[in-house]
Every structure is written in C-alpha cells, then in structure tokens.
C-alpha positions in Angstrom: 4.6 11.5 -86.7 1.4 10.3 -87.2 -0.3 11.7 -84.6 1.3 15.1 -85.2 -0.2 14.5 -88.9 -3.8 13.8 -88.0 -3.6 16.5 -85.4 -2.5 19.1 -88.0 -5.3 18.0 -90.2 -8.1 18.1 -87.1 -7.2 20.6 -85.2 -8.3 19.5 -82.2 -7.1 16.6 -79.5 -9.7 14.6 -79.7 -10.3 14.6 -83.3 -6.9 13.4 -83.9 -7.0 10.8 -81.2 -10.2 9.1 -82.9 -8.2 9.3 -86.3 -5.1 7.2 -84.2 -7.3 5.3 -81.8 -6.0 6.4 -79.0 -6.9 9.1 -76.2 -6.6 12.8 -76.2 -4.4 12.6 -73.3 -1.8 11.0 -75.2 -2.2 13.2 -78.2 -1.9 16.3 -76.1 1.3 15.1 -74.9 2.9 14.3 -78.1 1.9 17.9 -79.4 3.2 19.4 -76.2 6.7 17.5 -76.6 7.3 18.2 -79.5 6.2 21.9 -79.4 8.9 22.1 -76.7 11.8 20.6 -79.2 11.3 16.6 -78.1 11.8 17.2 -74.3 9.4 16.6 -71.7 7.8 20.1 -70.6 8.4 21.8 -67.5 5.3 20.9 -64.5 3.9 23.4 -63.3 3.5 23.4 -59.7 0.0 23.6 -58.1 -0.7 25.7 -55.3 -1.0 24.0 -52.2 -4.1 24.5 -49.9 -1.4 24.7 -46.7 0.6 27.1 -48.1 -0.6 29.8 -46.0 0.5 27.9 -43.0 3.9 26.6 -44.0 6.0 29.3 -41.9 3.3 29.0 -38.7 4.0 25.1 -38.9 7.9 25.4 -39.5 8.2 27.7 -36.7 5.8 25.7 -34.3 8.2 22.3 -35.1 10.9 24.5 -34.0 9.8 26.2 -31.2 8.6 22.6 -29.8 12.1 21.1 -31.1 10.2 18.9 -33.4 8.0 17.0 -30.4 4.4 19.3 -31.5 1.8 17.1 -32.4 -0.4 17.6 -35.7 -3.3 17.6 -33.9 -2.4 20.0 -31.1 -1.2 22.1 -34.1 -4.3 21.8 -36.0 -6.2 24.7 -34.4 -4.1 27.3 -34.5 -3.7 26.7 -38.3 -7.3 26.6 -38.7 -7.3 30.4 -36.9 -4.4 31.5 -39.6 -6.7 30.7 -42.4 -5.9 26.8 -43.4 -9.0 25.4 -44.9 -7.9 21.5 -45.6 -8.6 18.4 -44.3 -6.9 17.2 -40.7 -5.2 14.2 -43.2 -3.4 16.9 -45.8 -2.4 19.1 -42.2 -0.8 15.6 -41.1 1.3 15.4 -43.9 2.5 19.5 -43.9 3.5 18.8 -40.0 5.7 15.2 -40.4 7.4 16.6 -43.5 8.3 19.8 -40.9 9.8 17.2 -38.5 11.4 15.4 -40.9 13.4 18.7 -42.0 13.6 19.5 -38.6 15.3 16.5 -37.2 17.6 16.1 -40.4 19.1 19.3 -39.6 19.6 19.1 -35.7 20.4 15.4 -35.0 23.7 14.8 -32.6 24.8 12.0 -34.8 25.5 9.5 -31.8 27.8 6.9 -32.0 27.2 3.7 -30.0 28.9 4.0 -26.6 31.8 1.4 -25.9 32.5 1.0 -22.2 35.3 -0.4 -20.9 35.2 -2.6 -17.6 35.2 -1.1 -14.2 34.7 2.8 -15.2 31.2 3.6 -15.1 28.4 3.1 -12.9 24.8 4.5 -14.1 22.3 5.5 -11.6 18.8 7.3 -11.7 15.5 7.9 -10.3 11.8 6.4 -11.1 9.2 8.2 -9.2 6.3 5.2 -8.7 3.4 7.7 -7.1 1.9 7.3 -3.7 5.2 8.2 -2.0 7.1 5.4 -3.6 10.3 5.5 -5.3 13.1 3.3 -7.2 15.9 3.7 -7.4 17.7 1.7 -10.2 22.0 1.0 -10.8 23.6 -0.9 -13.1 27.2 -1.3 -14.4 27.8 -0.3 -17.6 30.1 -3.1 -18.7 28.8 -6.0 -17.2 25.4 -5.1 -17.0 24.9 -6.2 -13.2 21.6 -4.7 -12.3 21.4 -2.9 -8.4 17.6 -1.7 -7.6 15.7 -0.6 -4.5 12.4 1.0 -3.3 13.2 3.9 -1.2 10.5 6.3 0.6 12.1 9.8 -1.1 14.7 11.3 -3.3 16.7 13.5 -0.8 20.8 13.4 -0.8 20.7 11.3 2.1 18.9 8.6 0.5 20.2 8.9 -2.6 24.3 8.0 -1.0 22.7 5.4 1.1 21.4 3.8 -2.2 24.9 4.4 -3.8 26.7 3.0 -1.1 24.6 0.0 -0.7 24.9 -0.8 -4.6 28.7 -0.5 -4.3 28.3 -2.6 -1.3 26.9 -5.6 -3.3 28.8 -5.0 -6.3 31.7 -5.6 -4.1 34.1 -2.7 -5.4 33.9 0.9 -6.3 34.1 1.6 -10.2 36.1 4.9 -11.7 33.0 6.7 -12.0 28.8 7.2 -10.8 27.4 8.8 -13.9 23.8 10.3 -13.1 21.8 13.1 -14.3 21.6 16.4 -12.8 19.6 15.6 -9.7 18.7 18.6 -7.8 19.6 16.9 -4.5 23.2 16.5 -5.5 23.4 19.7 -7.4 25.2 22.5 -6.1 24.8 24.9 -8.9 25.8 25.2 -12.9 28.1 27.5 -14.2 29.0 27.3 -18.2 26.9 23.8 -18.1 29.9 22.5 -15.5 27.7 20.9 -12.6 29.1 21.3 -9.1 28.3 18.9 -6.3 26.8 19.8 -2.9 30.0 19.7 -0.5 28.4 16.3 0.9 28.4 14.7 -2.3 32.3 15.7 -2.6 32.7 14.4 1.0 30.9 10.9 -0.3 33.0 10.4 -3.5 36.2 11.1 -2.0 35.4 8.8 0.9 34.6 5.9 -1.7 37.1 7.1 -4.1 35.1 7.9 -7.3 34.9 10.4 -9.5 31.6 12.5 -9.5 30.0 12.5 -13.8 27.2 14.3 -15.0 25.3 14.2 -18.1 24.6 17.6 -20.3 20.9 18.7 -19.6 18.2 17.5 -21.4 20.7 14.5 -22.7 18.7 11.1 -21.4 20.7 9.2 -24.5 23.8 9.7 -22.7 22.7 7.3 -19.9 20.1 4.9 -21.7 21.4 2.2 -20.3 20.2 3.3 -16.8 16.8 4.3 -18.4 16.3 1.3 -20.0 16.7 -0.6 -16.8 14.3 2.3 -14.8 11.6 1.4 -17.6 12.3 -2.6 -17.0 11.7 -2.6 -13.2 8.8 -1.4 -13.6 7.2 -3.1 -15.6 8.8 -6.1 -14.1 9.0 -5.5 -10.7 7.2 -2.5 -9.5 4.1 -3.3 -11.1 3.3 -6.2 -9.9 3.8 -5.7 -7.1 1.7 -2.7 -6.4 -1.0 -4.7 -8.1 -1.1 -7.0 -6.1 -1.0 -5.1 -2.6 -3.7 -2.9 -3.7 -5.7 -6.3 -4.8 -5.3 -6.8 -0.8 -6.3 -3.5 0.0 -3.5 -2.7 1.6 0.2 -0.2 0.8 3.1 -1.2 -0.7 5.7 -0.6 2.1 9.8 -0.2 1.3 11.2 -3.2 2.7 8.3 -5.5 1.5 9.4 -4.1 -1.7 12.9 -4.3 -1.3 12.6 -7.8 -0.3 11.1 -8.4 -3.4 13.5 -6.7 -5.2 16.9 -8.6 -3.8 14.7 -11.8 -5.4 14.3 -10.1 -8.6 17.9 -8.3 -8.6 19.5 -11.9 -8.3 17.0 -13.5 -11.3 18.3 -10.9 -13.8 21.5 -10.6 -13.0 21.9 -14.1 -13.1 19.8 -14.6 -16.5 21.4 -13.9 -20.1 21.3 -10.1 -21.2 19.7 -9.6 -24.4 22.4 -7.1 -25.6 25.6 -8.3 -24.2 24.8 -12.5 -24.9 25.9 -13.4 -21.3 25.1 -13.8 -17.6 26.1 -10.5 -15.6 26.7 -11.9 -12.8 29.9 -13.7 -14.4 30.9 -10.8 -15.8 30.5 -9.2 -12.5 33.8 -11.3 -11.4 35.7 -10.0 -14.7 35.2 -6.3 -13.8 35.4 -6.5 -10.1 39.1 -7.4 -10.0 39.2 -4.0 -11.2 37.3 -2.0 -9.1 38.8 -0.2 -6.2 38.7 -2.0 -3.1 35.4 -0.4 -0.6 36.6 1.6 2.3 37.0 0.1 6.0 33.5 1.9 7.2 30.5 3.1 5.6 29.8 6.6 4.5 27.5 9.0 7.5 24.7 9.6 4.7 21.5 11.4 5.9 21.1 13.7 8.9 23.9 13.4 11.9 23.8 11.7 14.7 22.4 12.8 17.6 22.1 12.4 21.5 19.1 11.8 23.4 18.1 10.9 27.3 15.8 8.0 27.8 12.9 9.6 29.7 10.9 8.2 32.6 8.4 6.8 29.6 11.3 4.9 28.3 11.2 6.9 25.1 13.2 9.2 23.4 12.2 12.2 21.2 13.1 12.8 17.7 11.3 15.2 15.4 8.5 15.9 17.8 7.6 12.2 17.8 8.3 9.2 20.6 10.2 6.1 20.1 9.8 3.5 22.9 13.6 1.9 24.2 14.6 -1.0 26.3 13.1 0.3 30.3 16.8 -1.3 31.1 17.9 2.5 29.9 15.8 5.2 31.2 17.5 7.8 32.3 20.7 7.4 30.6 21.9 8.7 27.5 21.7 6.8 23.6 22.7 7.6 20.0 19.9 8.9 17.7 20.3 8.7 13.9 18.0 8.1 10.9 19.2 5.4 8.0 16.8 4.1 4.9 13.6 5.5 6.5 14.4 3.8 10.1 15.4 5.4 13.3 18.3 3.4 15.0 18.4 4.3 18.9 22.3 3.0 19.8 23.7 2.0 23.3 26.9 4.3 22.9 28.7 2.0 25.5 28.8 -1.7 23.5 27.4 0.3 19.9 24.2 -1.9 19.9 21.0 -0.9 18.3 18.7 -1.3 21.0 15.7 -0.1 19.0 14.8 -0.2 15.4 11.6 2.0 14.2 10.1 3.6 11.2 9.9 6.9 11.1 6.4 8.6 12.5 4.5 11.9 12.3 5.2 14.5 14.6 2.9 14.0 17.7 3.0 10.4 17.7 4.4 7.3 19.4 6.0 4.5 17.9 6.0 1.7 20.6 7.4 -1.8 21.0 5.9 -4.4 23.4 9.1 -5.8 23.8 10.5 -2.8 25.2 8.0 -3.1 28.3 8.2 -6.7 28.7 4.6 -7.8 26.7 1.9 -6.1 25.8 0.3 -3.2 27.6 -2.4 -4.9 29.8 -5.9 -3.3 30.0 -6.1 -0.5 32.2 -7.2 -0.8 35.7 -10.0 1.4 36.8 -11.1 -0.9 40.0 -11.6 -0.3 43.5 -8.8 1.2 45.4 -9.7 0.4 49.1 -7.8 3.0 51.7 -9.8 2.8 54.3 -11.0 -0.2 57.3 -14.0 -0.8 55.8 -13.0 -0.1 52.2 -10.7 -3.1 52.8 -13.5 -5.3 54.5 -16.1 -4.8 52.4 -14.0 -5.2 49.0 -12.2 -8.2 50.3 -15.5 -9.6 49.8 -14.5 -10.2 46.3 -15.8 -9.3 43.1 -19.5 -8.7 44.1 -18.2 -6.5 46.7 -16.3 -4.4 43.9 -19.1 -4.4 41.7 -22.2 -3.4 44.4 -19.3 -0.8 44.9 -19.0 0.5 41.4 -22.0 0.8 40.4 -23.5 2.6 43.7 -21.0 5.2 42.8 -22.0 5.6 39.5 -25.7 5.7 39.7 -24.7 8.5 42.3 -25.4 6.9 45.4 -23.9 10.2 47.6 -24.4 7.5 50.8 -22.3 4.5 50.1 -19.5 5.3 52.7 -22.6 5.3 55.4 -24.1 1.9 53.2 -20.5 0.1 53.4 -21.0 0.4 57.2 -24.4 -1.0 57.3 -23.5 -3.5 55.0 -20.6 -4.7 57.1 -23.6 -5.5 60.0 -25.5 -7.3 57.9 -22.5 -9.8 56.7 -21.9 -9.8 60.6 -26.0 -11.2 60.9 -26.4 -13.4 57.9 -22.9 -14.6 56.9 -20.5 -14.2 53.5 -22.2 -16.4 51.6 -25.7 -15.0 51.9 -24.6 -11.1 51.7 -22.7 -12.4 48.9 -25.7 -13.5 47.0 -28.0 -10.6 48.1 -24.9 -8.7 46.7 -25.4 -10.3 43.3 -29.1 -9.7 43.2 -28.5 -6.5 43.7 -26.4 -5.5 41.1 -28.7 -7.5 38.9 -31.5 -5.5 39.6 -29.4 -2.4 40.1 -30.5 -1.9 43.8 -27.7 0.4 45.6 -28.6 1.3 47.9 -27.6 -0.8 51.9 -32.0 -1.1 51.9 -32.4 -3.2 49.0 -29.6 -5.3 50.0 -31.2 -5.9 53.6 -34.4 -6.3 51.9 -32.9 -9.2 49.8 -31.6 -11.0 52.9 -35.1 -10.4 54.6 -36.6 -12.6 51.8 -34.6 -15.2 51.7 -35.2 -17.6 49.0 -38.7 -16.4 48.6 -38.3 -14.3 46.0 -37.6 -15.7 42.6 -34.3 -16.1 40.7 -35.3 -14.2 37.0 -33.9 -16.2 34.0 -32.2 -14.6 31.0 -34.3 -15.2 27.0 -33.6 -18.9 26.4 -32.2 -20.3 29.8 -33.4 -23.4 31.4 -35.7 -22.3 34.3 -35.1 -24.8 37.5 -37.7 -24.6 40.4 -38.4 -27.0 43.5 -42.0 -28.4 42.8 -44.1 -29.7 45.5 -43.6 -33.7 45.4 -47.3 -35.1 45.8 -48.8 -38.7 46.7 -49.8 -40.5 43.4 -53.7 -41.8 43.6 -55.6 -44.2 41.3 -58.5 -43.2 38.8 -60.6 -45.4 40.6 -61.1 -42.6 43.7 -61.7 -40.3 40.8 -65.4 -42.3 40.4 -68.4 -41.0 40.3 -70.8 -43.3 43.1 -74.2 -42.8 44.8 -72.8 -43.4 48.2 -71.7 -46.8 48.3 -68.8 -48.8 47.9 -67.4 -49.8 44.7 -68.4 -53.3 44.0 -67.0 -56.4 42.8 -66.5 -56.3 39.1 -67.3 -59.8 39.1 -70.8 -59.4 40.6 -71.8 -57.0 37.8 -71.6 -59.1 35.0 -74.7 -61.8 35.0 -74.4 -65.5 34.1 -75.7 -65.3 30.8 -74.4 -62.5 29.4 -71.9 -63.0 26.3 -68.7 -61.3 25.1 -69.3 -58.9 21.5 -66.8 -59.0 19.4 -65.5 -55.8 20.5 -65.0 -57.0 24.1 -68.1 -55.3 25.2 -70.5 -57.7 27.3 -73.7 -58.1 26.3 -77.3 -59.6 27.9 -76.6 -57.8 31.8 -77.4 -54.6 32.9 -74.3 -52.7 34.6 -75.4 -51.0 38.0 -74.6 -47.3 36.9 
C-alpha cells in the first residue's frame, strides 16, 4: 500500500521508487498487479527472430526423419529470410527434433531371448576387398567371426555353416537383415529367400528371419559385435600389415580371428555377467543336432581333364595338378576363395589354390617335383663334328655361342678347321687358345690358329685389382766392388792404403794418409 500511495502522489515510477527506496522495476510491478485485481499479468510473448523459418525447419526434421543437422540446415534458412545468429538457429532445429522424435519413437522394449532360438548374423565391409563377417548367439552370447574376400550367397552359407559348425548345433532360427544376396524379392514387407537359401535352411533345419527394413535395433546385438571386431580385431591388424607394407590376406586374418574368437568367448560378457563359452554348453543341448554332410554352398562342381601341362582350366585361368594325372579326369569346385581340384576315385584333394585372374597360372613346385630349373638355351650338337667339337667342354660351347651371335655365317666351315688344329696341337692347348678367344671375342677359326701360333708369347691380360704373375729372368748376383770406378789397375790391398802414422777421428774416418783415388 505504500508504494501504491507514493505512486499516486508522484505519478511517475521512479518518483515513487525514490520515495520507498527501492527501484522502479519493482514499483512498476506492484502498480501493474494490482491494476489487474492482485494477479500476476499475462506475458506478452516476443516475436522470435526464427519465426519465419519455423515451418522450413519442421518440415526439413521431417523429411530427414529427424537425422538433419543444424548446420547443413543453416543455409537454406538463411535464403528463406532468417537473419539470427548460427547459435539461436541451433536451438530452433534440436527443439524440432525433440518434437519430432517424441512423436515417432517405436517404444522398444528390451528383447528377452530364450536359449537355442536365435542366431544373429551380418556383414562389415572393411575396404580394400576385405570383409567380416560377424555371428553370435543371442542367448549365450558365443561370438563366431571370419574375414571373407566377398559378400555373395555362396560365401555368406559357407560362413553360416561354418559358425553352426563350431557352435556344435543348429539353433531355431538365423536372424539377418535383408541382404541382397539372399533376397529373393519383397512383397507387403514379407521377404522371400532365393530358392538356394530355402535349399540351405531346410538342409540344416532352421527357420529363415528377417528384420523389417531400415530396423538395425532389431538385431543390435549383432551390430554391436560388427562394431567390436573391428575395433578389436580388424584394426589392428590391418595396421599392422600395412606398417609391413604388405595386404592383409583372408586366412592370415582368419587365423587371427579363431585366436581372438576363443579370447572373447572365453572372457566374461559385460551384459550377461558370464563366460559364453559355458553358456555355450547350456544352450547346445538344445540345438538341433548338424546334418551328416555339409551343405554344396557356392558354384557346382565341375569336371575337368588334366592337360598335357598338368593343369586344368577354370574361369579362363590354370591351376597346376599332380603330373601323376595328366590326362585323366578330376573334380573342380570353388570353397572360401580356394579352388579344390579332387581325385574322383579315392575323393582326395590333390590341389589346393587361390583363386587367380583370368589369363593367369597358379603353379605349385610340388606338382612337378621341385622348382622349375633355368631354362636351357645351350648347344644342341646333331651333327659329327657338332658332337666333337662340343665334347670339348664348356669352352667348346662357349667359342660356339658366341661365334653365332656375333654372326659368324662360317662357323660350320670354322668347326672343321678347328677340329685339325686340336688334331696338331692337342686338347689342352686348343682348349686354352679357346679361352683366349672368347676373352678377346676372336671367332673366327683365324684367331684361334693365331693363338696357338704364339704360344705362350703373348701375354695373359689381368682383370682391375688382380695379382699379375710373370716368369722374370733369374740373374747372377755381383758385388759393388766390380761396380768401381779404377784407372786401369787392380784394386789394391785396403791394408796398403792406410800409412803407419795415420790415426782414427772420432767418426771412424782415418786421418794423416793420403788414399790413392
């Protein structure tokens, strides 16, 4: 009441909030209340500087299902006339996704499996031609993953089969998404298998499940593991090839991941609170028990003759067999990325291969009995003198090989005249004419008798840094003494030149005679 008094007597807000000691703001407030009969008055609201946007933005969030991002947004409102800051358009786009996703949520429920129904599979693609492929039990938690070199429907079975395989049983059902390689067509969102994927579950006896489209929750526990491995697994292990410089092949992979596969699945799972692999032998006691023989997964088998190569052909490319088997007929077929040639009498795999480009031979030493040697490009003598002359030995062969390639058109005639001279001089010293010859590149039958007319005359050339031998003269040593110079006569007696009184210097010189010279 007092305020309402002095303001009455001011008339103004800040008149009566000096008379009061307290601010105008106050005093405007008490005047507005009670103006408005002791209740609060009604806000008005302020106008907004997005408000011009608000319907772009909603419909945006909805269009994109609420996954648009403010700042991909952010231009478009700037072209319909918004003229805030980037931090108020932040704020007008998450309340639009908050509306957005309160109104279209699924409402999941946790999901509660129950032992031996369900196995989860999927696909990671790791780049560079690489996949994994990632399994895991939905009760138990056992994890099943493998590096494969595609996604086809072949590979994808073989991966299935070899999980159930290990598990040790087949569960009530493979849940996966809708993978175009087992995907026969949709009709009313009801998936239908590709007749081999029929063929495949009815051989195992499962039952084919599918998750609705765009529906990765459904299967998270799958994806979680997919996201795991890789980070895990696949990771480090790429790293570290390409720190070699070198690619990450599949069954260096997969070796790797049987390790890692056993680690996990024997250490305690975060969500469960226990080892998988003993709850692995809880849930397969009620699996169904695997079939008798494996499931035909990938291309059919087919039938091939051995050629005189000891190959067989497969997709326009070779692959080397035992030489035990040319000519006869093997089993072709194509498992994991390998070619497997079988013996159809005894059912062996004779040869194991990766698969190559068209074009191109895949070869095993073993196949041939070693390595290939070096191929032979040597002297094949036919005739008489062909035989004589390279029977020689090597220097025969070489004088021979290189007269025909310096394009000596007269070596037939030269292997003749050779002949006579091994006839005249012997092996040994045609042998080592031969030498000098192809040393010196002299082809020709001329230089070779030229050699032998020179005997040991001429010299032996040394290669940069060998040791050079020669036969020096031996010579009679003589003494300095007939090195003297003299007038004529003899030398005489040292004693004689040195007189009776002459004395010894200090430096052994004597002293007080005259020498002669």
């Amino acid at each position: 009441m007092d305020i309402i008094s002095a303001y009455r007597q001011a008339g103004t807000y800040r008149g009566a909030a000096a008379i009061c000691g307290i601010t105008h703001k106050t005093v405007r407030r008490v005047i507005e209340r009670a103006e408005a009969g002791g209740v609060a008055p009604v806000r008005k609201e302020r106008v907004r500087n997005f408000e011009s946007v608000t319907e772009l933005v909603t419909a945006r969030v909805v269009a994109s299902k609420g996954r648009i991002s403010a700042k991909r947004l952010l231009p478009v409102a700037v072209a319909g006339g918004f003229t805030g800051s980037a931090r108020n358009f932040r704020r007008l786009v998450a309340a639009a996704k908050r509306d957005y996703r309160r109104e279209h949520h699924r409402g999941r429920r946790p999901a509660v499996w129950a032992p031996g129904e369900f196995l989860v599979m999927d696909w990671t693609d790791l780049g560079g031609g690489l996949h994994l492929f990632c399994a895991v039990l939905a009760w138990s938690r056992w994890r099943f993953v493998r590096f494969a070199a595609d996604q086809q429907a072949g590979t994808t079975m073989a991966m299935v089969a070899d999980a159930l395989a290990a598990a040790g049983g087949v569960p009530g059902k493979v849940l996966t998404d809708r993978m175009g390689c087992l995907k026969g067509g949709v009709v009313a969102g009801v998936m239908i298998p590709t007749p081999g994927y029929v063929r495949f579950a009815a051989h195992y006896g499962f039952t084919p499940d599918w998750c609705h489209a765009e529906d990765p929750q459904s299967k998270g526990v799958v994806e979680n593991l997919c996201g795991y491995a890789q980070l895990d697994l696949a990771v480090p292990l790429l790293t570290q090839a390409r720190l070699e410089g070198r690619v990450l092949g599949v069954h260096e992979g997969n070796r790797a991941a049987v390790v890692w596969c056993a680690e996990v699945n024997a250490a305690v799972h975060s969500e469960t609170c226990a080892v998988p692999a003993a709850r692995l032998v809880v849930e397969v006691a009620l699996f169904k028990p695997l079939p008798s023989l494996r499931a035909q997964t990938g291309p059919e088998p087919v039938t091939r003759k051995v050629d005189r190569l000891s190959c067989v052909r497969f997709a326009s490319a070779r692959y080397s067999v035992p030489t035990r088997l040319i000519g006869a007929s093997v089993v072709v077929s194509v498992q994991e990325g390998r070619l497997l040639v079988v013996e159809p009498a005894t059912g062996e795999v004779v040869a194991d291969h990766g698969l190559t480009t068209p074009g191109q031979a895949s070869v095993q030493d073993e196949h041939y009995g070693g390595p290939r040697p070096a191929p032979n490009r040597g002297p094949r003598p036919k005739t008489v003198a062909e035989q004589l002359f390279c029977g020689l030995g090597p220097a025969a062969e070489a004088f021979l090989v290189g007269a025909a390639a310096a394009g000596n058109t007269r070596l037939a005639t030269d292997l003749d005249i050779l002949l006579d001279l091994r006839a005249a001089h012997g092996d040994d010293a045609l042998l080592a004419a031969l030498d000098r010859a192809v040393a010196f590149k002299r082809w020709h039958a001329a230089d070779v008798r030229s050699i032998l007319a020179t005997g040991t005359a001429a010299p032996t050339p040394r290669r940069p840094g060998a040791a050079l031998v020669l036969d020096l003269p031996t010579l009679t040593p003589r003494s300095l003494n007939d090195y003297a110079m003299t007038d004529g006569q003899p030398d005489p007696d040292p004693d004689e030149l040195e007189p009776a009184d002459a004395t010894v210097a200090p430096n052994g010189c004597t002293t007080g005679g005259q020498a002669p010279w």
